[in-house]
N, C-alpha and C positions, 0 to 999 in steps of 0.2 A: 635298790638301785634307782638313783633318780628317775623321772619320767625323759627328761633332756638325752640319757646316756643309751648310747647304741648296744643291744645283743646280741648274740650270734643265732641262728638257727641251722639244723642241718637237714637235708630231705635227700633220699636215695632217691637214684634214676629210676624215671616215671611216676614220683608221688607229686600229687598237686600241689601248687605253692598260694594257687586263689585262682577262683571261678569266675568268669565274667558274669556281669552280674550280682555281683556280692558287694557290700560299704567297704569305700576307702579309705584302709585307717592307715595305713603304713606303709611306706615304700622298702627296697632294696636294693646292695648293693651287693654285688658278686665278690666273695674274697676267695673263694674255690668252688674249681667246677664250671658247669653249664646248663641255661637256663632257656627252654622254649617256650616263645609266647605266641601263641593260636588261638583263632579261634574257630565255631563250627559253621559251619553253614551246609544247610539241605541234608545234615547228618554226614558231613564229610568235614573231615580234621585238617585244617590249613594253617601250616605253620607260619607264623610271620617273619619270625627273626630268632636267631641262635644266637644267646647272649655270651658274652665271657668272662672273663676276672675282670675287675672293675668296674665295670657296667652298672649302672643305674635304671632299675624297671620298677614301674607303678607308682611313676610319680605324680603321674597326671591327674590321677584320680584323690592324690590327697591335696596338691595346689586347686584344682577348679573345684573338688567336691563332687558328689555323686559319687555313682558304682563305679564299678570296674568293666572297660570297654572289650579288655581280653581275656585269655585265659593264661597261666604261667606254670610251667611243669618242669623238674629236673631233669634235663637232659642227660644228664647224669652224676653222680654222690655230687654235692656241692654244702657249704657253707657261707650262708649268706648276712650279711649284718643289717640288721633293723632298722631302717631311718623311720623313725615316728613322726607323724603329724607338726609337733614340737620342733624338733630339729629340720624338719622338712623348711618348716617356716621360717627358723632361723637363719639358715642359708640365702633363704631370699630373701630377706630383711635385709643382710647382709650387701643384697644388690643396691645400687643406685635406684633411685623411686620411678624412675620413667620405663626402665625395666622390667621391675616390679607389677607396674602395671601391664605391661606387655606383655609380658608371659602369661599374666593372669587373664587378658582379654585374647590372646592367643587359644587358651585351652578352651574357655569359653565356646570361643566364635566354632572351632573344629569340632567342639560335641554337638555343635546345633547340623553340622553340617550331614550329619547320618555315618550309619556304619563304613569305613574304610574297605571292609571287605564284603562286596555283592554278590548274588550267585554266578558261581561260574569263576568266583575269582579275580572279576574284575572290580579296578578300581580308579577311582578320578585323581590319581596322584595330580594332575594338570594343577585342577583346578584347585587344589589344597596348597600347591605349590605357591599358587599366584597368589593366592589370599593372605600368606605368609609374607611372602613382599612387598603386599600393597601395606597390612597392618605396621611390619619393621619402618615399610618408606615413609607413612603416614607420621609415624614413632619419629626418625628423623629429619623431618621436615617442621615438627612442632618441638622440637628441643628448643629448652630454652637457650637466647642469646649469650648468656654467661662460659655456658657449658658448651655450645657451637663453638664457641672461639677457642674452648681448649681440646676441639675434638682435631685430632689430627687428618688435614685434606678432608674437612666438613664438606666444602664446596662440590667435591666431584659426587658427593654423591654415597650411598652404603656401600661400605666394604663387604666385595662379595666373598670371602673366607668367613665371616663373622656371620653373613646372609645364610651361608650354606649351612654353618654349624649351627644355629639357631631353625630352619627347616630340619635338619634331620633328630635333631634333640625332641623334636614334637611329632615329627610323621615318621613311618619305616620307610624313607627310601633310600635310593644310595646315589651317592654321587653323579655318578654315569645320568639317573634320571632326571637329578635337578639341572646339568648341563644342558641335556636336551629339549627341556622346557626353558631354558633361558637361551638356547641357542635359535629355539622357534620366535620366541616373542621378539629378538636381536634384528633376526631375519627380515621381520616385517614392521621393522622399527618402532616396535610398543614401547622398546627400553634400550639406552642405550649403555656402553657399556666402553669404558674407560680404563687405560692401562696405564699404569706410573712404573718405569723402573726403578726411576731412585737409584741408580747404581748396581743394585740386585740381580743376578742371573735368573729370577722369573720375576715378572712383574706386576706390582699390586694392583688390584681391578676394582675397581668403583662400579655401582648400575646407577643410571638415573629414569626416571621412569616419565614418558615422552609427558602424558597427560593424565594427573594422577586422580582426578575428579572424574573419568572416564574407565579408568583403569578395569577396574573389574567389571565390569559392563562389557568394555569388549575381549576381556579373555575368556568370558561365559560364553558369549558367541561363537569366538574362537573355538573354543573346546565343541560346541558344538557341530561347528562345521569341518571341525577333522576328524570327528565321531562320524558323521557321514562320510564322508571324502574316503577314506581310509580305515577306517576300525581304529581311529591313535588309540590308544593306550599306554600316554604319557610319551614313549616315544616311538617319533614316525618313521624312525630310523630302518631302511631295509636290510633286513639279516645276513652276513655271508662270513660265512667261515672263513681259518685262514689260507685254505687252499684259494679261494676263489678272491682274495684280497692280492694274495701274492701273484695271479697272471690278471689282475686288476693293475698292476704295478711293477710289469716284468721284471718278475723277481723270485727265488725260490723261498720255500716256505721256511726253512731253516734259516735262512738270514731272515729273517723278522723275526721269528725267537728270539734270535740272540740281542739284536734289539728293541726288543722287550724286556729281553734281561738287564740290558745297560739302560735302561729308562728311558729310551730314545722314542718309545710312542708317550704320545699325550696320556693321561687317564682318561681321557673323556670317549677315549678309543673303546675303552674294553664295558660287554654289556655281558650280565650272564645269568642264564634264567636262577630265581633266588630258591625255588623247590628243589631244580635240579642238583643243586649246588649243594643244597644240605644233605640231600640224599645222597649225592655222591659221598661227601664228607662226612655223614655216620657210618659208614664203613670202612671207615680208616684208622689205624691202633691208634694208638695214644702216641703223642708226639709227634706223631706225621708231619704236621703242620710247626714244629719247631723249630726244622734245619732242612736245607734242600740235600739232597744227597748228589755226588756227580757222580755222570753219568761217564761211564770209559769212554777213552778215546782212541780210534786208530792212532800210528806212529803220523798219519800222512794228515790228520786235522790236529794236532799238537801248534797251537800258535801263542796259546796267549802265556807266561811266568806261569801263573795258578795254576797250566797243564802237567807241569811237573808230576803233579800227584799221580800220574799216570804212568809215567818213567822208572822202570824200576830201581833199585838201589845200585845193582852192579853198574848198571849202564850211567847212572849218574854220577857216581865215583870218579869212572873212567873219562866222564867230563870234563867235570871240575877240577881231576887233576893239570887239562887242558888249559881250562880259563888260567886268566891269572886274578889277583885279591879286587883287582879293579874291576874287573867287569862282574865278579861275583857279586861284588857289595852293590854294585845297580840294580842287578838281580832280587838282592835281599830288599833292597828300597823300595819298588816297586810290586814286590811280592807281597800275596795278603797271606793270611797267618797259618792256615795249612799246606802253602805251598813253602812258605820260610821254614815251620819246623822242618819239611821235606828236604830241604838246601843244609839245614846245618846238621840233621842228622846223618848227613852223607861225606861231611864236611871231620877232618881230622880232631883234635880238642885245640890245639893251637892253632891252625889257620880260622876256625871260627872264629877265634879271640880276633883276629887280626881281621878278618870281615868286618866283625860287632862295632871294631872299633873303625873299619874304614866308614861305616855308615855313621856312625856317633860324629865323626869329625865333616860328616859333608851336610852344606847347607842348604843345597836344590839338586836335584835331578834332569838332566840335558833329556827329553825325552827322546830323539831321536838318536840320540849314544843307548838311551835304555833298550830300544826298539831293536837298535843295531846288535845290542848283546843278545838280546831274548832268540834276536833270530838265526844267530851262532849258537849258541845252543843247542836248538834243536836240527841246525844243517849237522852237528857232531852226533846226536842223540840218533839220525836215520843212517848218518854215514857208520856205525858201530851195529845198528839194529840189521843193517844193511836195506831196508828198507824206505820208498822214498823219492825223489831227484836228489843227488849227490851236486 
């Protein structure tokens, strides 16, 4: 087999995959399974990250050269494929040269900078952060003229989607953290921070960074005076569950679930401790984390199409008999796809066909007609259950 061409390896849950400490000859890519990277400190095992199918680990150590910074173990049977030194390079060959070198002066500057994990667990995500975006900002302030001009919205500054992905590709943090370090530096106008909609329902953000020849100079300071001030620890953010967010916001805790569910908080909202999290999440079967299960509903929270699945057959029969093809078929428009099978397998074999087909012939949906239906519906669904206001 060529040296170029990738192999497979397989390693049962809990065998080592490489020791911190050891030469870096080869990277990996998860094609089955899962993968922990830890390491030890003071004789205590700290996991860093829980990898998964796709994932890319121990790269680092064959782009800058040197050992291995962590340790890598199967979290459980996986099959992993061998990216070699070779094809590692390729890849990045593959990159544009100003890149190339940035990645590579990237990994550099971060092995000088000391181990990620201290005793006790702490770590200067802050200041890893900052180093990150001074290097990209530096990166894009020296592009060449040629290439500036074909970069799209050069002027405003790095694109912070492409900042963020490039941080996390090199440090273990998570999103939530890098927010909170850009929301401190925002705060105290180290770096400003630019929104373009462009038409878009969220809108593109640029950072420009106030004084870049100063830059890291005072977010060292920085970091140090919120080490005193506070204990920061990347972020300064004060802790409160969502009981105490919801009479933060007279409001009960159960409507912030729900949006949550509808995506109606930021991401930058949710923070969650990353030990906790795995630990919880090694105790869970297999597939857990593939599909949400729903959770039943009384007759009297039935509000939304998708609650159907909660309705029994009889009593939906007896509805739909009600409905007529039109309000049905708004029903089925609006419905996602276990609550439709729900509607037509209640549904006669001919009046489906005549549904299928009232939805196949309509071009929009009036939402406040669909709103009107859903909630006929269910006024039939408690008047028959007998349960409810009638």
């Amino acid at each position: 087999m060529p040296p170029s061409s990738p192999n497979i390896k397989s390693f049962f849950k809990g065998q080592e995959i490489f020791k911190a400490g050891q030469e870096s000859s080869v990277a990996y890519m998860i094609k089955k399974g899962a993968v922990n990277i830890y390491k030890v400190v003071s004789n205590e095992k700290i996991i860093l990250a829980r990898l998964s199918e796709g994932e890319i680990f121990g790269e680092m150590g064959v782009i800058g050269g040197g050992c291995r910074s962590a340790s890598a173990e199967a979290a459980e049977y996986c099959d992993l494929v061998v990216l070699t030194d070779q094809i590692m390079m390729k890849l990045l060959d593959q990159c544009p040269k100003t890149i190339q070198y940035m990645t590579r002066l990237l990994v550099k500057r971060l092995a000088r900078t000391g181990d990620m994990v201290q005793p006790k667990g702490h770590r200067s995500d802050f200041v890893s952060i900052c180093r990150i975006l001074d290097l990209c900002y530096r990166d894009h302030l020296n592009m060449p003229r040629d290439k500036a001009k074909k970069e799209r919205n050069y002027d405003l500054g790095l694109e912070l989607n492409k900042l963020c992905k490039t941080i996390r590709s090199i440090i273990l943090v998570s999103q939530s953290e890098i927010d909170a370090v850009l929301a401190k530096l925002k705060s105290l106008r180290i770096i400003e921070v630019k929104d373009l909609r462009a038409g878009k329902a969220f809108p593109e953000k640029y950072i420009q960074i106030a004084t870049p020849e100063t830059f890291i100079e005072v977010t060292n300071n920085l970091y140090k005076e919120l080490k005193k001030s506070s204990g920061y620890s990347c972020s300064e953010l004060q802790v409160v569950d969502i009981y105490e967010i919801a009479t933060m916001l007279e409001t009960e805790p159960n409507i912030l679930y729900k949006k949550m569910a509808q995506e109606d908080f930021p991401e930058s909202m949710f923070m969650f401790d990353r030990q906790k999290v795995l630990e919880w999440a090694a105790g869970k079967e297999p597939g857990y984390f593939s599909k949400v299960a729903k959770k039943k509903k009384s007759i009297d929270e039935l509000e939304d199409i998708d609650d159907v699945v909660f309705v029994d057959n009889a009593t939906l029969k007896e509805v739909f008999n009600r409905l007529g093809y039109h309000k049905l078929g708004l029903l089925m428009s609006i419905a996602e796809d276990d609550a439709r099978k729900k509607i037509l397998a209640n549904l006669a074999k001919k009046i489906a066909k005549i549904v299928q087909d009232e939805i196949a012939g309509r071009d929009n949906v009036d939402p406040a007609e669909a709103e009107d239906a859903v909630a006929e519906l269910f006024e039939l669904v408690r008047e028959i259950k007998g349960g409810g206001n009638k």
